[in-house]
C-alpha positions in Angstrom: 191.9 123.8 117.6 188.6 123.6 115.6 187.1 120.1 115.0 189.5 118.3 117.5 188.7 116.7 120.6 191.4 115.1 122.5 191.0 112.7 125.4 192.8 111.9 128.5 193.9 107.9 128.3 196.6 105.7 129.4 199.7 104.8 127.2 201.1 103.1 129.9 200.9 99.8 128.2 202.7 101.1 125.1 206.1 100.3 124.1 208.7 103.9 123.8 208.3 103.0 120.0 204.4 102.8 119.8 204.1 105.8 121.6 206.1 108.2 118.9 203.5 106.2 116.9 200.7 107.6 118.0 201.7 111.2 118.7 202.1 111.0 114.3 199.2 109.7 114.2 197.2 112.4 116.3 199.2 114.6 114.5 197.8 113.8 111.4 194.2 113.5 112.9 195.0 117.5 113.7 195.8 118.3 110.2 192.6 116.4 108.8 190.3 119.3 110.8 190.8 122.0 108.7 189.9 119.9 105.3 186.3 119.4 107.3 186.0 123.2 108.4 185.8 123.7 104.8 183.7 121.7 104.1 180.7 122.6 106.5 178.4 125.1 106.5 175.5 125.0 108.8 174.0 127.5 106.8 173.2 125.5 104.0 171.8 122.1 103.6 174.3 121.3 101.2 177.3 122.4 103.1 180.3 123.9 101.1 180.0 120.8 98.4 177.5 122.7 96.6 177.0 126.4 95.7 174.7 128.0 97.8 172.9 130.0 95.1 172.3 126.8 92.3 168.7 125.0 93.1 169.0 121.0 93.6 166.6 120.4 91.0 169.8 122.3 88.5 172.3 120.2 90.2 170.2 117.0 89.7 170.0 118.0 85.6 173.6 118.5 85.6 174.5 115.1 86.9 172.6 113.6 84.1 175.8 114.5 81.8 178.4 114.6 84.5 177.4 112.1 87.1 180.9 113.2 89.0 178.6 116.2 90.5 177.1 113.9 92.8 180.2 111.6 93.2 180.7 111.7 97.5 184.3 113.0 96.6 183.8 115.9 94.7 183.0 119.9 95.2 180.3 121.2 92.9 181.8 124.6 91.6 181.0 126.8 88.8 183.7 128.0 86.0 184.2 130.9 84.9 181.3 129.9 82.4 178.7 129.9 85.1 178.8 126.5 84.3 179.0 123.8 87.3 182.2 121.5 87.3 183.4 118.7 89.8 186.5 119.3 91.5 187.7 116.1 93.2 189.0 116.6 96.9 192.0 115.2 96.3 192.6 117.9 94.2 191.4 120.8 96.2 193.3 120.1 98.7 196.3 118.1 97.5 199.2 120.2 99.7 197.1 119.7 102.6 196.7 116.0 101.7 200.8 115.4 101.0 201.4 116.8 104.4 198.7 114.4 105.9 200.2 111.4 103.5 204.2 112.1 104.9 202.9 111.6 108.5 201.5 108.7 108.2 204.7 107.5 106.1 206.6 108.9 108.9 204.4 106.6 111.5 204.9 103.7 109.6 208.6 103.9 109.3 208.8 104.1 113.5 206.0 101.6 113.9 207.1 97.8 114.9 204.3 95.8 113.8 204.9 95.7 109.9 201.5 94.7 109.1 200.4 98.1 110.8 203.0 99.5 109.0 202.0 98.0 105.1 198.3 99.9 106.6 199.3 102.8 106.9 201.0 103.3 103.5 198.1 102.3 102.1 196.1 104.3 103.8 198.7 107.1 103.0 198.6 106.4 99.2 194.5 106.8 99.2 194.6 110.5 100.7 196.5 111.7 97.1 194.0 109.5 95.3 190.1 110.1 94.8 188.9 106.3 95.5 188.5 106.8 99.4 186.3 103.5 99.5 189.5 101.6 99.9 190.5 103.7 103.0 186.7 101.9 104.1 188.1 98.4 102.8 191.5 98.5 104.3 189.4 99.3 108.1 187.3 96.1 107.4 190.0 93.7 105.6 192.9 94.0 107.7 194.3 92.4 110.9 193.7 93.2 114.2 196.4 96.2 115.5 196.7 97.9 118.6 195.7 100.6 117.2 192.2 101.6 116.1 192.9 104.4 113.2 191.1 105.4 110.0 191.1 109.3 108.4 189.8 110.6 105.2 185.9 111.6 104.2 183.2 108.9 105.4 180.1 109.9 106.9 177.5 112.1 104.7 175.8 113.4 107.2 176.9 117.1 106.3 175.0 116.6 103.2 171.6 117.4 103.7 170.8 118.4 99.9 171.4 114.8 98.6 173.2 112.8 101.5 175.7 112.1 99.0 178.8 114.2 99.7 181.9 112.1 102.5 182.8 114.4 104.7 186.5 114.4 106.5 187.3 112.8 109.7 190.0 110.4 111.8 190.0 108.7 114.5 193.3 107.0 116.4 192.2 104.7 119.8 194.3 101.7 121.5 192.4 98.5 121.3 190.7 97.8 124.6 190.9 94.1 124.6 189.1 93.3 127.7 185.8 95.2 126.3 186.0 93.7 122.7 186.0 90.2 124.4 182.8 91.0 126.2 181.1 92.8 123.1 181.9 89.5 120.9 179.7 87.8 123.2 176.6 89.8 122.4 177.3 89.8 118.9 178.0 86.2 118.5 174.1 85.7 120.2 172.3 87.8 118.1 174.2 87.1 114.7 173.2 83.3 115.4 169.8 83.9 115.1 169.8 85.6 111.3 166.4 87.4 110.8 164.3 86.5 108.3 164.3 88.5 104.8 161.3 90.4 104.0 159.4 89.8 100.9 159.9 91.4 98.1 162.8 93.5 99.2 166.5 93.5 98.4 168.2 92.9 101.5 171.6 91.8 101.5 173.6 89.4 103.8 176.8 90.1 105.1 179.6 87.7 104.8 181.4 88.8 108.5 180.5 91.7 110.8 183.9 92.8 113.0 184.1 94.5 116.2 186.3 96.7 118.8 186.3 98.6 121.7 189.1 101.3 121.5 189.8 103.9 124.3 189.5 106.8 122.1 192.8 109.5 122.3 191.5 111.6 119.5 188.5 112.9 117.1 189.3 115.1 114.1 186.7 116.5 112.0 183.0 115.4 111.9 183.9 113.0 114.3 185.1 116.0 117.0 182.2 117.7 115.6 179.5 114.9 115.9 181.5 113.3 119.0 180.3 110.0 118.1 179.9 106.9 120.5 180.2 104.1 117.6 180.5 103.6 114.1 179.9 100.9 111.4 181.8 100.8 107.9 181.7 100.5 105.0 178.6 103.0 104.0 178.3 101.3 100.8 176.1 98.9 100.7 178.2 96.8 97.7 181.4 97.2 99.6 179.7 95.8 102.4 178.2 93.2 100.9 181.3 92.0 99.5 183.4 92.6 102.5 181.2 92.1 105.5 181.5 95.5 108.0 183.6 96.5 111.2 182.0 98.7 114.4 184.2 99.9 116.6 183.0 101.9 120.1 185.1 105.1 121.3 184.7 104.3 124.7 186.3 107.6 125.4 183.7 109.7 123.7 181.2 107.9 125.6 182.3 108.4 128.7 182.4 112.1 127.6 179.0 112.2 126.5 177.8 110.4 129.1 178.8 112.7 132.1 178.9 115.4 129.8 175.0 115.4 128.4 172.8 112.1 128.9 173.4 111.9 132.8 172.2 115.3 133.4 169.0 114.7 130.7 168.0 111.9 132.5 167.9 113.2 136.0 166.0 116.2 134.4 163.5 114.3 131.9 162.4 111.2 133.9 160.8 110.9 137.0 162.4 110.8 140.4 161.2 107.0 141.1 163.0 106.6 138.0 166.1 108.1 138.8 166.6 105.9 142.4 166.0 102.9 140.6 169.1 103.3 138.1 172.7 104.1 139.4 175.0 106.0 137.5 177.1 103.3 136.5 174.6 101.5 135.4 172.9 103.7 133.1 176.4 104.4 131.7 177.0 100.7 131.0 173.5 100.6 129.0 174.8 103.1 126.8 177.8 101.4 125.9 175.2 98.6 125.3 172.6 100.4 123.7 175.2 102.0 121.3 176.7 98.1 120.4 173.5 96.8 119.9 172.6 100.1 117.5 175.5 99.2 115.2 175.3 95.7 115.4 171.9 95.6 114.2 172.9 98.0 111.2 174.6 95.0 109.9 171.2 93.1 109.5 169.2 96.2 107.9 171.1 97.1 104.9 168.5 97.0 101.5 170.5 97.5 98.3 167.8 99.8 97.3 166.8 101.7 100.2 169.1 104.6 99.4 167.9 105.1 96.0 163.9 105.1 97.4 164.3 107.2 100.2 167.3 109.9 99.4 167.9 111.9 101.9 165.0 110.4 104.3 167.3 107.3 104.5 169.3 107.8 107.6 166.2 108.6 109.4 165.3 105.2 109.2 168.1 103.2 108.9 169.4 105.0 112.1 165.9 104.3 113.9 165.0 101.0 112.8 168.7 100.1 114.0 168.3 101.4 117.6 164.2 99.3 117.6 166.2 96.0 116.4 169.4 96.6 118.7 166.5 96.8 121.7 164.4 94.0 120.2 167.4 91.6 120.1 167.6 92.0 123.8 164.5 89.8 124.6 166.8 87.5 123.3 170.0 88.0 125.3 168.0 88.0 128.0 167.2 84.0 126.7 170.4 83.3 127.2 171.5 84.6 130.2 173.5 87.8 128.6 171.1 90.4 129.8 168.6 91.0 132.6 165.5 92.7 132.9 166.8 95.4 134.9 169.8 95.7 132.2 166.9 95.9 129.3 164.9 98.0 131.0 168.1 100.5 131.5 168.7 100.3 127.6 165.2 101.2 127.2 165.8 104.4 129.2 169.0 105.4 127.8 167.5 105.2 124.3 164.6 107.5 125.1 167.1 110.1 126.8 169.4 109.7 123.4 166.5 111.1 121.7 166.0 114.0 123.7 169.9 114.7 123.2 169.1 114.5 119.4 166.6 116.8 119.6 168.6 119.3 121.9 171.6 119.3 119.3 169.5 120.6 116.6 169.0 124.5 118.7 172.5 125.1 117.9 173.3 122.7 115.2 171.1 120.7 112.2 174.0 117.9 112.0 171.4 115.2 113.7 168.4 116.3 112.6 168.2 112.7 110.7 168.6 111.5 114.2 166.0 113.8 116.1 163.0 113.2 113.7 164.1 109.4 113.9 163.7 110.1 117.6 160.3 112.1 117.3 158.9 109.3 115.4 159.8 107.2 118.8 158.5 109.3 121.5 155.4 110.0 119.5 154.7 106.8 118.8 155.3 105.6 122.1 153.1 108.5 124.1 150.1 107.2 121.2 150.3 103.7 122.4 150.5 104.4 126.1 154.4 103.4 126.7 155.6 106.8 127.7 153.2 109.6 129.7 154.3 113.2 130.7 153.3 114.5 133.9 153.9 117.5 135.6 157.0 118.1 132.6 158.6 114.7 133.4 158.7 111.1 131.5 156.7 108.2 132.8 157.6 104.7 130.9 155.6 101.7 131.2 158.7 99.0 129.9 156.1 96.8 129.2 154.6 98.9 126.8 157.9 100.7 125.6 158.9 96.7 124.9 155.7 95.8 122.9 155.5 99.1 121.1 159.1 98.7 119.7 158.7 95.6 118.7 154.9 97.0 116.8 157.2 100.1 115.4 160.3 98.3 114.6 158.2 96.5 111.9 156.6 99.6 110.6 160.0 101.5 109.9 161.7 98.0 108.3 158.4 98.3 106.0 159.8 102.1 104.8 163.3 101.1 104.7 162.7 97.7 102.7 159.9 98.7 100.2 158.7 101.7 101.0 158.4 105.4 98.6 159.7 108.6 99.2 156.3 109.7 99.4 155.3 107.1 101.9 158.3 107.7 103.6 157.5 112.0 103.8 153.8 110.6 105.6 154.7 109.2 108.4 157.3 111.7 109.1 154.6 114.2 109.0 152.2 111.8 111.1 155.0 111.0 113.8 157.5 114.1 113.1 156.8 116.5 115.4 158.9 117.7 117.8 156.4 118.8 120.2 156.3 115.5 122.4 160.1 116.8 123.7 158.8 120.3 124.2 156.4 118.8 127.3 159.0 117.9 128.8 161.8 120.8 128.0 160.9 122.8 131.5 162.6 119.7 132.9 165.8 120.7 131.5 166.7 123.5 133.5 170.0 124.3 132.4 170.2 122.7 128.5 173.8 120.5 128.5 176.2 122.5 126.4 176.3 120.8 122.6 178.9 119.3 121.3 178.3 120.7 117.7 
């Protein structure tokens, strides 16, 4: 099926009961995917929320009188009139949605645990209604379960016209308590040592940051499509600020992606004195870290205004500057005992290989393209200042320098996210954009990994 990725886990540990539980709730993960198929369209930066043949600049004059044309859960269409209208999803696709809605009733009737239960009505009760932020507020504001489960649109990354439009998606993971207890350390380290506000910016302060660790049994939607390794809600930056955020790891999907796609990068990018001195397991450990630390750190970079400034250049560098400050706030874990040097310079490596991944995925699909000029910015910056050198079509990095130049950039990019223009914003992208530095390097990759997208 299109848009679903299923993974091989455990459910030994669940009771006969919680077990019918979760084969409802991957059912209704499967009938979420077709709601995303129509909404994506690689063909157009706007996806299927927009007509293909209307200019933005004639979609931004028509929001002036109905703002709902850029509400993230709406379809622009046009009426019979030519004229272009707002269709909210849960309107388009309200059978589809009541079918979705009864499973989860279904699920909550067999479930044990009647605070689980009282979630998944809820959750229910937002698919037939068009305020999805409370499915967001419900993942942040409610007890710890077993199970790790959210579905309905979230991420905008489909929406490359205005980065406006939530596109569908679910998720359903056991808990992996073990691996939460561990994360919490790390977060509890860097989260004592608040950064400092820059002047004369809006940054906001959150009033709790939660975490998990699920092993992932199922994607559905952009998240099968994207086959992401963590995630940090809400996306709005009032809803945040109001009720703090959650991140949760798949550690399913990075186990996937890990054997799948960065392994093979890395032994094809770096050089071989590079490649003795990490094992496998240990590289695979640094992404799970490296990934933590990313959406940790997205927790301390959130401007009220950025998204208005920047528009669709905004995940670029939200989703850079929160890999720089995940690596930065190593320095100090390493301070307290949490990390060491081998384990930072390991993170270091697995973030440089990420970026070549990002740039890969954008041959067959434009998804992370936010993510790949994020990642161009990087490896050119880095080459510039003498922290990565190509040789013979392979990756040299000095960790020293890699160290030093991330800290240098990470203050650059939190410059462009906190106060920066649009404009500003387009100039270093066109300084640091290109994606020429992973070319010199491409006749490494022999055989490209297959993408996900």
């Amino acid at each position: 099926m299109e848009a679903i990725k299923k993974f091989q886990v455990s459910t030994e540990e669940l009771s006969e009961k919680e077990k019918l539980v979760l084969e409802k709730l991957v059912h209704a993960c499967e009938l979420i995917a077709p709601l995303y198929g129509k909404q994506k369209n690689s063909k157009f930066e706007g996806a299927n929320f927009y007509p293909s043949d209307v200019k933005k600049e004639e979609i931004e004059e028509a929001a002036k009188k109905n703002p709902l044309l850029l509400h993230p859960y709406t379809f622009v269409e046009k009426d019979r009139r030519g004229r272009l209208i707002a269709v909210p999803f849960c309107v388009k696709f309200k059978k589809e949605l009541g079918e979705i809605a009864r499973t989860l009733e279904e699920a909550a009737r067999i479930s044990e645990d009647r605070n689980f239960s009282q979630y998944l009505r809820e959750m229910a009760r937002t698919l037939l209604r068009n305020d999805y932020a409370q499915n967001e507020i419900l993942w942040i504001t409610r007890g710890h379960f077993k199970f790790s489960f959210i579905i309905g649109p979230v991420e905008r990354y489909l929406d490359k016209l205005f980065f406006k439009k939530c596109a569908y998606q679910a998720w359903v993971g056991i808990v992996d308590e073990k691996r939460t207890e561990e994360a919490e350390r790390f977060k509890k380290i860097i989260l004592a040592s608040r950064r400092k506000i820059l002047p004369d910016t809006t940054k906001i302060e959150l009033p709790k940051l939660r975490l998990e660790i699920n092993k992932t049994v199922c994607f559905a939607g952009q998240k099968a499509d994207f086959m992401t390794i963590g995630t940090n809600l809400p996306n709005d930056v009032a809803l945040m600020e109001k009720n703090g955020s959650k991140l949760s790891i798949f550690s399913s999907s990075l186990t996937y992606n890990f054997k799948e796609r960065d392994y093979p990068i890395f032994r094809s990018v770096f050089n071989k004195k590079l490649q003795t001195y990490f094992s496998e397991g240990e590289l695979q450990l640094a992404l799970l870290r490296t990934v933590l630390l990313h959406e940790i750190s997205h927790s301390l970079i959130r401007y009220r205004d950025a998204e208005q400034r920047l528009k669709e250049l905004f995940p670029i560098f939200d989703e850079l500057l929160a890999y720089l400050l995940g690596i930065k706030c190593c320095g100090l874990l390493i301070l307290k005992d949490a990390l060491k040097q081998k384990e930072l310079e390991a993170i270091i490596s697995v973030f440089l290989l990420l970026n070549f991944q990002y740039w890969l995925d954008t041959k067959t699909d434009s998804v992370r393209m936010q993510y790949a000029i994020g990642g161009a910015i990087c490896q050119n910056f880095f080459s510039r200042e003498g922290g990565l050198k190509e040789r013979n079509n392979v990756c040299f990095p000095d960790f020293t320098k890699l160290f030093i130049s991330i800290d240098h950039l990470s203050h650059i990019i939190e410059h462009y996210l906190g106060s920066a223009s649009y404009e500003e914003a387009q100039k270093i992208i066109e300084e640091y954009g290109s994606f020429e530095i992973f070319e010199k390097c491409a006749s490494g990759l022999k055989t490209l990994p297959k993408s996900k997208g």
